[in-house]
The first five atom37 places (N, CA, C, CB, O) and aatype in JSON, in Angstrom:
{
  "aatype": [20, 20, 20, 20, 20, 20, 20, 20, 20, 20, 20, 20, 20, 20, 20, 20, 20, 20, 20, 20, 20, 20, 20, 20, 20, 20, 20, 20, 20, 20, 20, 20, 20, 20, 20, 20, 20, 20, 20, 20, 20, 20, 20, 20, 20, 20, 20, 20, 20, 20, 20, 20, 20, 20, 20, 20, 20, 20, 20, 20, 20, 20, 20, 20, 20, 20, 20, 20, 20, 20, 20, 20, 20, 20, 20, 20, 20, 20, 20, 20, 20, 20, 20, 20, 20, 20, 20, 20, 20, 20, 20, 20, 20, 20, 20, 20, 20, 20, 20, 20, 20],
  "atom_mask": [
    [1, 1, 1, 1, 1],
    [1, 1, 1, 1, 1],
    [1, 1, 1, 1, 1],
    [1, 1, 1, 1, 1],
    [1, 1, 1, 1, 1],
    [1, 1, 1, 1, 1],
    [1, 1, 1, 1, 1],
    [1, 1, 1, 1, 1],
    [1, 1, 1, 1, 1],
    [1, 1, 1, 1, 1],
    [1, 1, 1, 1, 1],
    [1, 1, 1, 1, 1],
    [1, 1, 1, 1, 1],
    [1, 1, 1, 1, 1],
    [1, 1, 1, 1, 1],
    [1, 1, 1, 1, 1],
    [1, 1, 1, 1, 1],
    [1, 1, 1, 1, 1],
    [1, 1, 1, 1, 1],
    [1, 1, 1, 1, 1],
    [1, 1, 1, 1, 1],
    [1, 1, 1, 1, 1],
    [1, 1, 1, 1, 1],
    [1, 1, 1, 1, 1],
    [1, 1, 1, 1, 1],
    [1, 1, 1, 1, 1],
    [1, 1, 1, 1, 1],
    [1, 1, 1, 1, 1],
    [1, 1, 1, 1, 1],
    [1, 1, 1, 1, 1],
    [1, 1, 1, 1, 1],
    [1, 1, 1, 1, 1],
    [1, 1, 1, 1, 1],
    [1, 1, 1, 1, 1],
    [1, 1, 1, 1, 1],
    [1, 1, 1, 1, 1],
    [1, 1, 1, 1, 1],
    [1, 1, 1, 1, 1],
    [1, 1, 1, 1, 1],
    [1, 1, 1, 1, 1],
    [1, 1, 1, 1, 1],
    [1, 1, 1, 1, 1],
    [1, 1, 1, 1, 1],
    [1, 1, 1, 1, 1],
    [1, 1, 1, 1, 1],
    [1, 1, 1, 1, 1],
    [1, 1, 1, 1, 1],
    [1, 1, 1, 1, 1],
    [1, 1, 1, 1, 1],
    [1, 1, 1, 1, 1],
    [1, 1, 1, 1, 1],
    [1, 1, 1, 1, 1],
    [1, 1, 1, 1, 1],
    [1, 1, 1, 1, 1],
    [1, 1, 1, 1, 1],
    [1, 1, 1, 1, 1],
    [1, 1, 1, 1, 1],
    [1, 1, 1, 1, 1],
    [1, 1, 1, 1, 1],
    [1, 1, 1, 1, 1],
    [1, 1, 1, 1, 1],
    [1, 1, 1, 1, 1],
    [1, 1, 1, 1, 1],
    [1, 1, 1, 1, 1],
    [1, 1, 1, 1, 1],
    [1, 1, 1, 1, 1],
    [1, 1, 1, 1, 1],
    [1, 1, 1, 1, 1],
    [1, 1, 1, 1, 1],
    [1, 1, 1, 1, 1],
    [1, 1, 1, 1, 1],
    [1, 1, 1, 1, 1],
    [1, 1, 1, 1, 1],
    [1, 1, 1, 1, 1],
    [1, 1, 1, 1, 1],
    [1, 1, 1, 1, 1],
    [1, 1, 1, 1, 1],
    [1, 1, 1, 1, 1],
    [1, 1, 1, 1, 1],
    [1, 1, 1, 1, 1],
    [1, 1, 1, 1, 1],
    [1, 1, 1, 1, 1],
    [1, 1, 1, 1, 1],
    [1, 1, 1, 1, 1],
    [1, 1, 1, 1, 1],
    [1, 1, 1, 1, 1],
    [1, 1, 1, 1, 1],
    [1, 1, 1, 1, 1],
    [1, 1, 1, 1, 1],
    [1, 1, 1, 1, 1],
    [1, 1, 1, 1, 1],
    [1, 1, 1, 1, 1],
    [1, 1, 1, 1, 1],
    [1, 1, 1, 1, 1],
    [1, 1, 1, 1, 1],
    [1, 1, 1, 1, 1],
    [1, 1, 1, 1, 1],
    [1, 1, 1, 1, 1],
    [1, 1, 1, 1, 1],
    [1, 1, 1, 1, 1],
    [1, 1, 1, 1, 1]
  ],
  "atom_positions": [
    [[17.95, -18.91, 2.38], [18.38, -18.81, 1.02], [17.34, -18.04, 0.2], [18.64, -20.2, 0.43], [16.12, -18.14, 0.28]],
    [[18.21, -17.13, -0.77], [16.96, -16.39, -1.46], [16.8, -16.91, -2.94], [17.18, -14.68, -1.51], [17.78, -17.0, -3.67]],
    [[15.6, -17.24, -3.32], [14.95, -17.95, -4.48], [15.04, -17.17, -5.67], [13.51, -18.26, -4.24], [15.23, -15.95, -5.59]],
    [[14.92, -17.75, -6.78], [15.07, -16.85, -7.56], [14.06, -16.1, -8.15], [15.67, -17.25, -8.28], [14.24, -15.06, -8.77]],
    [[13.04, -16.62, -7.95], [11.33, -16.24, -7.64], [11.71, -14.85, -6.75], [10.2, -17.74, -6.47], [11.69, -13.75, -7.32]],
    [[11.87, -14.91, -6.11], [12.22, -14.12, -4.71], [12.99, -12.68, -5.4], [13.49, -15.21, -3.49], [12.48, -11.55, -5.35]],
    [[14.13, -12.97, -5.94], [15.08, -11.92, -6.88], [14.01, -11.41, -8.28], [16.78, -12.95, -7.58], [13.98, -10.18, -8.34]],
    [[13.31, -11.98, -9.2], [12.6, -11.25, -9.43], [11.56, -10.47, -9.43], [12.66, -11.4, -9.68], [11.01, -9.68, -10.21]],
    [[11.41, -10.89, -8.35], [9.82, -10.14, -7.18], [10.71, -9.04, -6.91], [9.05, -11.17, -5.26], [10.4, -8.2, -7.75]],
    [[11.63, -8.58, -6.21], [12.57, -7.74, -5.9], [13.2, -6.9, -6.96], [13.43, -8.41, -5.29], [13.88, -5.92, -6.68]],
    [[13.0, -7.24, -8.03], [13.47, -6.47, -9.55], [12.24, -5.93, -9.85], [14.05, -7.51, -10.96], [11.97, -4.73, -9.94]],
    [[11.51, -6.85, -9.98], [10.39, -5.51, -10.52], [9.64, -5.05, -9.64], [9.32, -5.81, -11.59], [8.55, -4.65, -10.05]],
    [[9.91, -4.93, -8.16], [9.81, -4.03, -7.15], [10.41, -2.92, -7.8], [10.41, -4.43, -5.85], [9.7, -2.18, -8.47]],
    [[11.65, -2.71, -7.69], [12.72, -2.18, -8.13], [12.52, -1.15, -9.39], [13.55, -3.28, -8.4], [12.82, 0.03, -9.52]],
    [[11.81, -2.19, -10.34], [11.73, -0.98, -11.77], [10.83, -0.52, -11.39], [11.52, -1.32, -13.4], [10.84, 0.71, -11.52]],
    [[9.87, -0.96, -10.9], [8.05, -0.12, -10.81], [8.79, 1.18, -9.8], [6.2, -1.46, -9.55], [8.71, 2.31, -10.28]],
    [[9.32, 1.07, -8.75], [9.75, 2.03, -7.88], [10.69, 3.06, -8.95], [10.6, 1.27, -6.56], [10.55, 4.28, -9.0]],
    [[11.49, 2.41, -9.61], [12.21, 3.47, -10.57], [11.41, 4.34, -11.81], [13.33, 2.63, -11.3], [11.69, 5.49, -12.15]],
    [[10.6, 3.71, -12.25], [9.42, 4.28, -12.69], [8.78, 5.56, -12.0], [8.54, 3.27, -12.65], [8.87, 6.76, -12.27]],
    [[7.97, 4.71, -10.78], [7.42, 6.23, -9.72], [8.6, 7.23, -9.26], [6.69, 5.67, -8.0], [8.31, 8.37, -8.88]],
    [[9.48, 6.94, -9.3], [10.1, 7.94, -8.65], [10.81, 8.75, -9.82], [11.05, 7.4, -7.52], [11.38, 9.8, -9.49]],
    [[10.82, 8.4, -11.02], [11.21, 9.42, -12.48], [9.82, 10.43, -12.11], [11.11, 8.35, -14.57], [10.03, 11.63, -12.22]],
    [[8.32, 9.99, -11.65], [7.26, 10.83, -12.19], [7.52, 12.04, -11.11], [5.6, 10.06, -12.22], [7.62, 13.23, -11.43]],
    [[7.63, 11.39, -9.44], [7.87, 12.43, -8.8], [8.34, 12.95, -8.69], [7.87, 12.58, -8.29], [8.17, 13.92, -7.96]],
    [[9.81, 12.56, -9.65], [11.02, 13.68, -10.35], [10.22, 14.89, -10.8], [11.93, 13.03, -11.88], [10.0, 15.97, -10.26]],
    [[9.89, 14.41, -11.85], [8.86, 15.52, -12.82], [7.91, 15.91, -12.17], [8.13, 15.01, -14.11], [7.77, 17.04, -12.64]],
    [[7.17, 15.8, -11.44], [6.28, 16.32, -10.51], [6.95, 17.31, -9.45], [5.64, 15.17, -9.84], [6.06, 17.88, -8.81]],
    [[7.55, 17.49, -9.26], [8.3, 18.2, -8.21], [9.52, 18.71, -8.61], [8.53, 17.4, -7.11], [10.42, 18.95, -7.8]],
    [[9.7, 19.0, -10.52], [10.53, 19.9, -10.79], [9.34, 20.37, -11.61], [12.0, 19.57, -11.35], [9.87, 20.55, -12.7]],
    [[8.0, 20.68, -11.78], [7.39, 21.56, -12.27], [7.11, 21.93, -11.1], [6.49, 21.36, -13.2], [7.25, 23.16, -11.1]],
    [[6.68, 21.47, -9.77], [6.18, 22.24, -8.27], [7.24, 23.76, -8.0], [6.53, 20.85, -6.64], [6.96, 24.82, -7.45]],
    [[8.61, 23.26, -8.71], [9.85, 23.81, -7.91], [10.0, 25.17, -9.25], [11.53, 22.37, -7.66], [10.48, 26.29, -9.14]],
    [[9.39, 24.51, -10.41], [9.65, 25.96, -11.6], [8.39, 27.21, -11.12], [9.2, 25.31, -13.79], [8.49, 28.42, -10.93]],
    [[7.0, 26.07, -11.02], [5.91, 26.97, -10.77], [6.24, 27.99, -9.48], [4.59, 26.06, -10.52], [5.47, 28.92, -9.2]],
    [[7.4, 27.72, -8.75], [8.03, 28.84, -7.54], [9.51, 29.46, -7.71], [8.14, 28.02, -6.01], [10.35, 29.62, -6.83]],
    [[9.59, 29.75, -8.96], [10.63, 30.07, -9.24], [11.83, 29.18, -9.91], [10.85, 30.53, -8.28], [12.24, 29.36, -11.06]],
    [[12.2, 28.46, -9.24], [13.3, 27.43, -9.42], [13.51, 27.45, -11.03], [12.84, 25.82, -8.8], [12.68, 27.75, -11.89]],
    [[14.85, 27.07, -11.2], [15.48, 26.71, -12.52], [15.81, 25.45, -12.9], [16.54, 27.29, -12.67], [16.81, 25.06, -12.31]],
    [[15.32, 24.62, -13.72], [16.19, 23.58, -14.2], [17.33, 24.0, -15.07], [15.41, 22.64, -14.92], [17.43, 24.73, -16.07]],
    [[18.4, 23.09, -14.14], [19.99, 22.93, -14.69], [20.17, 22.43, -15.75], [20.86, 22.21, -14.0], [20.98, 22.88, -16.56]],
    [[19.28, 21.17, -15.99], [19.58, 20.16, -16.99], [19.28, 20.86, -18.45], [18.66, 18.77, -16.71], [18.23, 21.47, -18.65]],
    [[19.83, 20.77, -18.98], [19.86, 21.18, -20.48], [18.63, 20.5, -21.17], [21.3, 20.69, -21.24], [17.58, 20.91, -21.67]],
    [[19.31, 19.12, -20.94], [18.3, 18.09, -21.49], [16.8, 18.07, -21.22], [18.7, 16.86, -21.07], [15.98, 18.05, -22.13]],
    [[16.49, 18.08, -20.02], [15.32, 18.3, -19.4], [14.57, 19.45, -19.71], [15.51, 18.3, -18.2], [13.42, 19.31, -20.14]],
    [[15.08, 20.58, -19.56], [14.84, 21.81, -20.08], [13.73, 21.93, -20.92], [15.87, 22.22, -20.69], [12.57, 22.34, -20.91]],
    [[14.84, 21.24, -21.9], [14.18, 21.18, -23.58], [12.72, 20.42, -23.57], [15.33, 20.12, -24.79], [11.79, 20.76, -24.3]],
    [[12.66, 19.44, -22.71], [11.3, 18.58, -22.67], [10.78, 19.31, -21.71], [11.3, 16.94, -22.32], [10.09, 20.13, -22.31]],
    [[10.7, 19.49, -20.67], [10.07, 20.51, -19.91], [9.2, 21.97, -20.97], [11.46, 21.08, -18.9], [8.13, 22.54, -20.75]],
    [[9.92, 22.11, -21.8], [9.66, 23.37, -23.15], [8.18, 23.17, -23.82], [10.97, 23.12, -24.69], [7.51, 24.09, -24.29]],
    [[7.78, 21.75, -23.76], [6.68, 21.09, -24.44], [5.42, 20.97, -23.94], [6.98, 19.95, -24.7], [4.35, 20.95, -24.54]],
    [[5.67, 20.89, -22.64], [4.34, 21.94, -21.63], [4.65, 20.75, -20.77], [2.2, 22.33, -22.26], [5.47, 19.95, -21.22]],
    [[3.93, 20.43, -19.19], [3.3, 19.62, -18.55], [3.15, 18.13, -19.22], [2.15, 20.26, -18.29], [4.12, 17.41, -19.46]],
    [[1.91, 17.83, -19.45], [2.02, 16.42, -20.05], [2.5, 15.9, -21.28], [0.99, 15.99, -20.1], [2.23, 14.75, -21.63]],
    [[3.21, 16.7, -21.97], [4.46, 15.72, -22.65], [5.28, 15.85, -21.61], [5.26, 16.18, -24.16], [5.66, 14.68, -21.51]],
    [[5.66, 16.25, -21.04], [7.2, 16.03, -20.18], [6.75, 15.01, -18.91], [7.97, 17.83, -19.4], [7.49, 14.49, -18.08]],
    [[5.51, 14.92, -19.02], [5.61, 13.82, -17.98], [5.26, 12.36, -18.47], [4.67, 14.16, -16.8], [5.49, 11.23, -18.05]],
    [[4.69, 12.85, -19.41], [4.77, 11.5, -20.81], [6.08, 10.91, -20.87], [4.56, 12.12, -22.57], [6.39, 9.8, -20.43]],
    [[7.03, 12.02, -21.64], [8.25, 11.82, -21.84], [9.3, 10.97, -20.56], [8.62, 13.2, -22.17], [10.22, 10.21, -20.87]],
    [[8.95, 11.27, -19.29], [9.88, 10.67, -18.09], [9.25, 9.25, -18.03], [9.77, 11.58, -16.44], [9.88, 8.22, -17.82]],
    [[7.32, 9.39, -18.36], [7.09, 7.86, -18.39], [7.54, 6.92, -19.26], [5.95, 7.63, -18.46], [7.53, 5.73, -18.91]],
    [[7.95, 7.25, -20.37], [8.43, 6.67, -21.64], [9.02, 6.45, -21.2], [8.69, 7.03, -22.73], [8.71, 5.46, -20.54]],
    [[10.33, 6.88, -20.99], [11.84, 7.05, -21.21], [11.82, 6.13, -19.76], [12.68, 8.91, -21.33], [11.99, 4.94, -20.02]],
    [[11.71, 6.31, -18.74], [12.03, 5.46, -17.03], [11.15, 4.11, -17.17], [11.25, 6.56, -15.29], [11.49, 3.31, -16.3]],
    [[10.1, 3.6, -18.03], [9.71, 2.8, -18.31], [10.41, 1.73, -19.24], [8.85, 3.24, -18.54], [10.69, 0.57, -18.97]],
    [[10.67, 2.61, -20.68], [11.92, 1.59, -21.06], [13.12, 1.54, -20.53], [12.31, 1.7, -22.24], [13.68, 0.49, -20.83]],
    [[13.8, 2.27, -19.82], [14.82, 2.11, -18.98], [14.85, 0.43, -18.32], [14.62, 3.3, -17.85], [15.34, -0.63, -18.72]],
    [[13.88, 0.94, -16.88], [13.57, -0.14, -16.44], [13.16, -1.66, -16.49], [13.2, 0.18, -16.18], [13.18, -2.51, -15.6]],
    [[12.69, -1.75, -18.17], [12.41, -2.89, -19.1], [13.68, -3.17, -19.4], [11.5, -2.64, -20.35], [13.89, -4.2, -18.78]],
    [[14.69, -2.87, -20.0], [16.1, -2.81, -20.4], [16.83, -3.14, -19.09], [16.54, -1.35, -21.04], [17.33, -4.23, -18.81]],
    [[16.81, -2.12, -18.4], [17.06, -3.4, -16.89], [16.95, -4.4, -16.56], [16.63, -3.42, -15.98], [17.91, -5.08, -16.22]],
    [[15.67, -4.84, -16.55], [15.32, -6.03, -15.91], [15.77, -7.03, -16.85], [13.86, -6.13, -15.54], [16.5, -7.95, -16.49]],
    [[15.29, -6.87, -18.27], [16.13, -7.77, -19.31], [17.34, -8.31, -19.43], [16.21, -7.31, -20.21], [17.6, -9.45, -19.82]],
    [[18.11, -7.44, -19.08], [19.34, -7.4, -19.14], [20.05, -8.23, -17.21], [19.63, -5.52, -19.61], [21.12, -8.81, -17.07]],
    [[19.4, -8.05, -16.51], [19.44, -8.62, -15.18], [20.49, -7.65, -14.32], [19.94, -10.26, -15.27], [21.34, -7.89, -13.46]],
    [[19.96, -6.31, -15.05], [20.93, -5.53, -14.15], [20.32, -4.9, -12.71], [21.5, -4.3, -15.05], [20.13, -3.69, -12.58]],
    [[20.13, -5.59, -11.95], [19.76, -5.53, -10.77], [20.34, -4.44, -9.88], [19.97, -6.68, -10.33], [19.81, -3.64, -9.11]],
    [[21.79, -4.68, -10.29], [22.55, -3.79, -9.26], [22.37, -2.31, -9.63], [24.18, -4.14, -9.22], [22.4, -1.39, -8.81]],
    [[22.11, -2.11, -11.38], [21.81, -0.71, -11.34], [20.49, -0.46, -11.36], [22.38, -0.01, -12.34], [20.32, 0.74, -11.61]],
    [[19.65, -0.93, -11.24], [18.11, -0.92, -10.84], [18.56, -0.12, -9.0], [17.18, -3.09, -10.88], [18.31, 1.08, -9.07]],
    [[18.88, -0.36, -8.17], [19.27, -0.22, -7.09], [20.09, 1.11, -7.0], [19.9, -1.36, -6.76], [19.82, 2.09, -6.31]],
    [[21.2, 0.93, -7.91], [21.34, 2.65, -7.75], [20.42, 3.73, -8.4], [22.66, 3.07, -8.32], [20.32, 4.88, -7.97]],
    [[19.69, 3.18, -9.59], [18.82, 4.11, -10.11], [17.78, 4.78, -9.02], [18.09, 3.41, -11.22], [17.37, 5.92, -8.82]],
    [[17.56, 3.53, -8.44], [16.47, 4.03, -7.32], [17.04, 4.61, -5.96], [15.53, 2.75, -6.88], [16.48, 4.94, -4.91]],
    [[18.35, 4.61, -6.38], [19.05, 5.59, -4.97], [19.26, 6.95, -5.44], [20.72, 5.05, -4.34], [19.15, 7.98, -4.79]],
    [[19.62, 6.8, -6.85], [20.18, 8.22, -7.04], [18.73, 8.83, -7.31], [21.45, 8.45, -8.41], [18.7, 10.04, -7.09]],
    [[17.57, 8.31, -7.73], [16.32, 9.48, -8.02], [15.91, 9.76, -6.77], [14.93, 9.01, -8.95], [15.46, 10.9, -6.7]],
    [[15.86, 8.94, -5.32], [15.38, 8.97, -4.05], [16.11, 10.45, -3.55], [15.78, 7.51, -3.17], [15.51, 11.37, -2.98]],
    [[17.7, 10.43, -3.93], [18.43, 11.42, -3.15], [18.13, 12.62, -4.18], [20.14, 11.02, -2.84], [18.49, 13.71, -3.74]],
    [[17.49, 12.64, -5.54], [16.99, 13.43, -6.29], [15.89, 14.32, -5.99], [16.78, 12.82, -7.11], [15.82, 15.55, -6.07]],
    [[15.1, 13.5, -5.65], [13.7, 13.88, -5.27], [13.56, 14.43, -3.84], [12.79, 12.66, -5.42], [12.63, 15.11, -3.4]],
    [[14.77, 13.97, -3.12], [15.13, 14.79, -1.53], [15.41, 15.98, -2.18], [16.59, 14.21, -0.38], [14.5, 16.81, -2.19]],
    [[16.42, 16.25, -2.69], [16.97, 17.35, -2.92], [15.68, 18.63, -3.99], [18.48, 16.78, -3.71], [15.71, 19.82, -3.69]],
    [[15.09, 18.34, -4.68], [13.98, 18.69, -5.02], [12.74, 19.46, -4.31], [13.73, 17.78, -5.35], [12.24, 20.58, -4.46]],
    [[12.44, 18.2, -3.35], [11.69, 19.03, -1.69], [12.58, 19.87, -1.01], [11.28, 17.88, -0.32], [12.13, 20.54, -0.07]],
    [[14.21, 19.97, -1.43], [14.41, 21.17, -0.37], [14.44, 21.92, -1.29], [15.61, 21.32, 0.67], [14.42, 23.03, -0.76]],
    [[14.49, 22.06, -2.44], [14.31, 23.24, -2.86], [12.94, 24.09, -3.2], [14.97, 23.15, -3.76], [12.81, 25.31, -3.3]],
    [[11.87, 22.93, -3.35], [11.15, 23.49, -2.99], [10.64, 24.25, -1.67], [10.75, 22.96, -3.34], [9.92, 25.24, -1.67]],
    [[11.22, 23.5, -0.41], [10.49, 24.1, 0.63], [11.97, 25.59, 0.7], [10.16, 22.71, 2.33], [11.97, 25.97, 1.87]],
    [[12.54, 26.02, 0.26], [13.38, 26.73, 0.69], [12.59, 28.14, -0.49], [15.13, 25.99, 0.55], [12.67, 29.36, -0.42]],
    [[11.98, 27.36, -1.35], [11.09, 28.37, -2.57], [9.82, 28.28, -1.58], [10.77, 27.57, -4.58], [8.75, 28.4, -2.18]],
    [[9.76, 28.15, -0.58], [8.42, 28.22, -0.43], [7.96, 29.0, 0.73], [7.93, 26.97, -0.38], [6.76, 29.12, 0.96]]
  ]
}
């Protein structure tokens, strides 16, 4: 049986991992501009516009309160896709970098 001790050890596994993996977002879409690459995102773009460390400020902000708002809220299940969809993000990222490279 899993405790509930247990489920929030596993949540904020969960946000801290959703956290790191927003930075290596941003880390590896400036790797992928500094070789050409384009960001799609509109949104991003625009913060990307502000140099390096605001935009990686900005993903810490922003994936930090995310993840606080998560856990508050006991949304577990999208804690779980968050950290699936930035994982298959950040795949897709390394291939474009290694295909820029």
């Amino acid at each position: 049986m899993i405790t509930a001790e247990t489920k929030v050890s596993v949540a904020i596994w969960l946000a801290l991992t959703f956290i790191a993996l927003n930075i290596v977002d941003i880390l590896l879409t400036w790797q992928g501009l500094q070789l050409g690459a384009i960001e799609l995102n509109f949104f991003i773009k625009s913060i990307l516009a502000l140099g390096f460390f605001p935009s990686v400020a900005f993903k810490l902000g922003i994936s930090s309160g995310i993840a606080a708002i998560m856990l508050h809220k006991g949304q577990f299940t999208t804690l779980i896709i968050g950290v699936s969809l930035l994982s298959l993000i950040c795949i897709r990222n390394l291939i474009v970098i290694g295909n820029l490279s």
